[in-house]
VEXDO-309927 format. One record per residue (C-alpha): x, y, z; residue in three letters. Coordinates in steps of 0.05 Angstrom, whole numbers, plus 5000, padded with zeros to 4 digits. Example, Ala and Ser with C-alpha at 12.3 -4.5 7.8 and 13.67 -1.06 7.14 Angstrom:
# VEXDO-309927
524649105156ALA 527349795143SER 
# end
This chain:
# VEXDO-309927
263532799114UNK 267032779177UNK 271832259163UNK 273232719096UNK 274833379132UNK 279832949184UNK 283432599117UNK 284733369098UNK 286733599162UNK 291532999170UNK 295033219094UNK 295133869113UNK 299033729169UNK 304433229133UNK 305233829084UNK 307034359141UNK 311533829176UNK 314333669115UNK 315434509088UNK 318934609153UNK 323133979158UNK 325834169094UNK 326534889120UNK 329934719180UNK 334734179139UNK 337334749089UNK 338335249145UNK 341434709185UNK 346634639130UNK 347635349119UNK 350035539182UNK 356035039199UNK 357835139121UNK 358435889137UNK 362235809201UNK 367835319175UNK 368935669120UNK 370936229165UNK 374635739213UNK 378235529155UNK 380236309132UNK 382236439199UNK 387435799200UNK 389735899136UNK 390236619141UNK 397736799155UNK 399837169218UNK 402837799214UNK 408937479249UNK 409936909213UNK 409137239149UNK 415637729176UNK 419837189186UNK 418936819112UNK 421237489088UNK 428637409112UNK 434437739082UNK 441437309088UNK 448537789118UNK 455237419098UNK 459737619144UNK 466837669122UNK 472537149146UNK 476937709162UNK 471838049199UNK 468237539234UNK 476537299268UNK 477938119279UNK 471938389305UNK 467037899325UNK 471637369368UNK 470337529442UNK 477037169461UNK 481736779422UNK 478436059450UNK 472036269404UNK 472035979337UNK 467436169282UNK 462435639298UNK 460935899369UNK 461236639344UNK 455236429297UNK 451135999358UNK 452236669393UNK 449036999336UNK 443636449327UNK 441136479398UNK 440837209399UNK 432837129374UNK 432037879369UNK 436938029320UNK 437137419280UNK 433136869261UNK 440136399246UNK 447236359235UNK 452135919214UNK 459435849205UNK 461735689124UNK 467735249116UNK 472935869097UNK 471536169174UNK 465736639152UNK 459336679176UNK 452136739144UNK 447436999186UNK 438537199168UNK 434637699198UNK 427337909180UNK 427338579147UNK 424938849210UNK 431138619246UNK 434838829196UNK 432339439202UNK 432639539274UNK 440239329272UNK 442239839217UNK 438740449258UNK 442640229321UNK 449340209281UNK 447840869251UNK 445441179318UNK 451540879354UNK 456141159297UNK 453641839306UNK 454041909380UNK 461941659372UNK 462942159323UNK 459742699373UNK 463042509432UNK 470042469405UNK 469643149372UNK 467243449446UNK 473243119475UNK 477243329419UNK 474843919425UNK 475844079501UNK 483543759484UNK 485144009424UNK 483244649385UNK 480944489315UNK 481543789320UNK 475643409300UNK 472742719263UNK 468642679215UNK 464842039171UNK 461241989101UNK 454241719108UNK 455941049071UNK 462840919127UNK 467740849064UNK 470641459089UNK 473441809146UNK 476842489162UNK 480042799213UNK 483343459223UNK 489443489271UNK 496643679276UNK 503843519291UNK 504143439357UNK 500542799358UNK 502042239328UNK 496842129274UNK 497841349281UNK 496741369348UNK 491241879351UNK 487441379299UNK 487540839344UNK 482341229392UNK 477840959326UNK 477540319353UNK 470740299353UNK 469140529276UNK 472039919236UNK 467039579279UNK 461039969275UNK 462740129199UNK 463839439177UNK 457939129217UNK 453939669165UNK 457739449105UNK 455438709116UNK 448338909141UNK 447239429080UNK 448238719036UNK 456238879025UNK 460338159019UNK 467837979020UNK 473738439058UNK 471539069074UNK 475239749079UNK 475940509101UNK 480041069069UNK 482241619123UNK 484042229103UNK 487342709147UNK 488443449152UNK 492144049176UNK 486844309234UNK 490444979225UNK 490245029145UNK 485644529124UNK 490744279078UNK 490643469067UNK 497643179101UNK 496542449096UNK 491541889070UNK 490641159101UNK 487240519084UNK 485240129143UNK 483839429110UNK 482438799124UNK 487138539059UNK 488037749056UNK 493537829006UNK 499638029046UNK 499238649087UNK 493438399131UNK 488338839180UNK 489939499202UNK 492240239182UNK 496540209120UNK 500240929076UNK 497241049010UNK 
# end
């Protein structure tokens, strides 16, 4: 009788040991499964950063206005112009020169971005500033530029030299051009000016400043 009840103890014992081997084998399975798989998400999961940059949009800078407007010196050539470009990291993500003198530059959208507000802020506070000086100089004269840059206007007079007042605009083929090319525009690029009588409002002349690679090349030209 004795050796009976120790013969049940002993299989009830193998039966717990083996209930909560297999217990602790499926939890011990469970776990690490759980925890790679969320390992794995966290890998393979992209980052916000990365996923910016495979979203790139592609400028093509003009040939005409990559040698007029974005040579520091006449030693640059188009190839160091675009390893300028290239190594400024915040504005592009790269840049090359193509065979014809051009250059093709990429930017995330948020660069993109980023450099279109600029232009469009710097455009407006040229704007602003030359019409105070203009306005402290001359009465009536004043500038003023269509929201997509295809056009400008300026009211003046006689007694200056339109030409030479217009070449106080320096700074607006620049700025307007850079925002043709960044908006997506491609090939030569151009402004129509349109000037006025400050006194009657009356239109007196028009100009074309163009960068035109069949003859009459860059600058301010009669219509």
């Amino acid at each position: 009788m004795h050796t009976k009840t120790r013969l049940k103890s002993t299989i009830i014992l193998m039966i717990t040991v083996l209930c909560l081997s297999v217990s602790l084998a499926g939890c011990g399975t469970g776990t690490p499964s759980t925890e790679n798989q969320r390992a794995q998400s966290q890998n393979t999961a992209p980052k916000e950063e990365d996923a910016d940059k495979s979203k790139t949009k592609t400028i093509t800078y003009d040939k005409f206005f990559v040698k007029n407007y974005m040579f520091l010196n006449d030693r640059n050539t188009p190839e160091k112009v675009a390893k300028v470009l290239k190594d400024q990291h915040d504005d592009y993500t790269d840049a090359y020169a193509t065979p014809d003198g051009g250059i093709i530059a990429t930017a995330t959208e948020k660069q993109l971005k980023n450099k279109i507000n600029e232009g469009l802020k710097e455009r407006k506070e040229f704007e602003q500033t030359f019409n105070k000086d203009a306005k402290e100089k001359h009465n009536g004269y004043r500038l003023q530029i269509s929201k997509d840059g295809k056009t400008l206007s300026l009211w003046c007079d006689n007694q200056v030299n339109d030409k030479e007042y217009l070449t106080t605009l320096g700074s607006i083929p620049k700025i307007n051009g850079d925002l043709y090319y960044l908006n997506g525009g491609t090939g030569p690029w151009d402004m129509q000016i349109n000037l006025y009588d400050c006194h009657t409002g009356q239109p007196t002349r028009q100009y074309l400043w163009s960068q035109d690679p069949y003859g009459k090349g860059n600058g301010w030209h009669n219509l």
